[in-house]
C-alpha positions in Angstrom: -14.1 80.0 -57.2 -15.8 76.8 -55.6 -18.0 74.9 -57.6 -20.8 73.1 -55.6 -22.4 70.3 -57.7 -26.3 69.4 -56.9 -26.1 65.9 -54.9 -26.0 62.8 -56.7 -25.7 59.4 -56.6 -23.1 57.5 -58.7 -25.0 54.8 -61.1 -23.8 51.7 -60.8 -23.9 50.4 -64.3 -22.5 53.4 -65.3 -19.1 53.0 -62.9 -19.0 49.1 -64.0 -18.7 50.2 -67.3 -16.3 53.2 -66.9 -13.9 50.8 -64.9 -13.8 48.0 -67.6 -13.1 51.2 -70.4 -10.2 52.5 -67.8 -8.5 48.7 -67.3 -9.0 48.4 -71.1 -7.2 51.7 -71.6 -4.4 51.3 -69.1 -4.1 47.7 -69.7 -3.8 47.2 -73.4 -1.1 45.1 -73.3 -2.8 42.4 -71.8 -4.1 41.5 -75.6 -0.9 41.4 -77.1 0.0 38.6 -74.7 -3.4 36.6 -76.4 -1.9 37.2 -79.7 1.5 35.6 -78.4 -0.1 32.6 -77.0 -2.2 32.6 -80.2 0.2 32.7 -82.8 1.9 29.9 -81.2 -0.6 27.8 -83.4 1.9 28.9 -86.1 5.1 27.4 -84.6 3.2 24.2 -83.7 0.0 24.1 -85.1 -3.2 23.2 -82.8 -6.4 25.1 -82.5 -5.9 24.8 -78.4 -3.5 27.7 -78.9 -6.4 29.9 -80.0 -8.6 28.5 -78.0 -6.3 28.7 -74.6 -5.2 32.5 -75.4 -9.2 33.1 -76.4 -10.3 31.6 -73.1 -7.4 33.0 -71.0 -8.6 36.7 -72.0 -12.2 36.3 -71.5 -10.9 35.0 -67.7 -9.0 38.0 -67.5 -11.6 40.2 -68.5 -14.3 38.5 -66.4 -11.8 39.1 -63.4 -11.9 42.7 -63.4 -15.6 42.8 -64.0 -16.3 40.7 -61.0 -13.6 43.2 -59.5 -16.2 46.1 -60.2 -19.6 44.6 -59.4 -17.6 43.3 -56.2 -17.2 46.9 -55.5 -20.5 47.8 -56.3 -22.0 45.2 -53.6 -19.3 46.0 -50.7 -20.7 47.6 -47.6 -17.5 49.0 -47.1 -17.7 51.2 -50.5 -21.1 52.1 -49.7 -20.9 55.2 -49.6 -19.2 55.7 -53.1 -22.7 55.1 -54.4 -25.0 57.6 -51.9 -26.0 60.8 -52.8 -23.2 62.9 -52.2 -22.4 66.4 -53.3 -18.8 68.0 -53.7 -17.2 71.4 -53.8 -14.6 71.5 -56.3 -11.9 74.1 -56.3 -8.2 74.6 -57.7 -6.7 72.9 -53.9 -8.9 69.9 -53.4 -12.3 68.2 -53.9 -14.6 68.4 -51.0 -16.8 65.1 -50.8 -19.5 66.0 -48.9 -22.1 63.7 -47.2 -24.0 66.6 -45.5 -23.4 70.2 -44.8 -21.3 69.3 -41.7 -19.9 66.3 -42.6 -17.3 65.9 -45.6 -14.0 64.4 -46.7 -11.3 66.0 -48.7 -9.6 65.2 -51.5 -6.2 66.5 -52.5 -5.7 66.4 -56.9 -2.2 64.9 -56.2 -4.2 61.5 -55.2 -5.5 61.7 -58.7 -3.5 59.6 -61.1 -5.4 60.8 -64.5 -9.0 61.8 -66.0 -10.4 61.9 -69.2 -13.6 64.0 -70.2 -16.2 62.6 -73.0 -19.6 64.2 -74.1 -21.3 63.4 -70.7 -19.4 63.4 -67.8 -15.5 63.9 -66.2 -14.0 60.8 -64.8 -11.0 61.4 -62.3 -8.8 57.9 -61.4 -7.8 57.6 -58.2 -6.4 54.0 -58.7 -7.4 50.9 -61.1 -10.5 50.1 -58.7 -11.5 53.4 -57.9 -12.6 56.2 -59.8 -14.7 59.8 -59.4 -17.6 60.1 -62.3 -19.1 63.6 -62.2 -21.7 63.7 -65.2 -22.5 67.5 -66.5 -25.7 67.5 -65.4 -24.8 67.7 -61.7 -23.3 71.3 -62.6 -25.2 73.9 -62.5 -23.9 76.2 -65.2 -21.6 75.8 -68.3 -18.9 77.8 -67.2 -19.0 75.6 -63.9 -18.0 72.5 -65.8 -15.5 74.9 -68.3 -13.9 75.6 -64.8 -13.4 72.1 -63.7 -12.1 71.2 -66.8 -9.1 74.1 -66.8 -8.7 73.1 -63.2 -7.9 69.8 -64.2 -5.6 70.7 -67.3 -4.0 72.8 -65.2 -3.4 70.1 -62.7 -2.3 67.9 -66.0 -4.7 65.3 -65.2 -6.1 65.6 -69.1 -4.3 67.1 -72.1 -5.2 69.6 -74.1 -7.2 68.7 -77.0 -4.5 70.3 -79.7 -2.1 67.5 -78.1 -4.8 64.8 -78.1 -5.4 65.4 -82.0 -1.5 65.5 -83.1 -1.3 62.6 -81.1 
């Protein structure tokens, strides 16, 4: 079965914000190293130490949001954010400008996805991701499809796993 989703254009906003959720996600440690540079207030006491970890995070978080807007405003990613369709199946996803013209995506060059109450959102790498809100399917069992193509794939777990865990 192919599924062919209605054409779309990726929001913005919407990517912005689903890139800052996946470096926060992937990058959690980042805040542990705040809370070391922090806590060396305790071995010798100065409120820079709060104040360096405090502003050295809100750099580091600023850098990965200029990182998305950048991408947002590149001519070269352009084309991330036209309407597109794509014909999804169990070997590949077709990206598809036109009906003649389309690239190919194999699922190994998807490192993970995750699936909340409005859309899928395959990672291809930290700076570039796939968003595919439900409402660009046509049907319910089109996005129930997609979704046990890509536990099959193990690009998300199963929601038993995600519970105990």
């Amino acid at each position: 079965m192919i599924v062919k989703t209605k054409k779309y254009a990726l929001d913005k906003k919407a990517y912005i914000r689903a890139g800052m959720r996946n470096i926060l996600k992937e990058q959690w440690w980042v805040v542990l190293i705040a809370i070391g540079i922090s806590s060396m207030a305790f071995v010798i006491p100065s409120n820079w130490w709060w104040i360096g970890a405090l502003i050295a995070y809100v750099l580091y978080l600023l850098f990965w949001l200029i990182q998305f807007t950048g991408v947002t405003q590149l001519e070269q990613s352009k084309m991330l954010f036209d309407k597109l369709s794509y014909e999804i199946d169990s070997r590949q996803i077709l990206i598809k400008m036109n009906s003649k013209q389309g690239m190919p995506m194999k699922w190994e060059q998807i490192k993970y996805a995750w699936m909340d109450k409005k859309q899928f959102v395959l990672v291809v790498n930290k700076a570039q991701m796939m968003m595919f809100p439900f409402t660009v399917f046509k049907t319910q069992n089109e996005i129930k499809f997609v979704e046990t193509i890509m536990r099959r794939k193990g690009l998300i777990k199963e929601k038993k796993e995600q519970i105990e865990k």
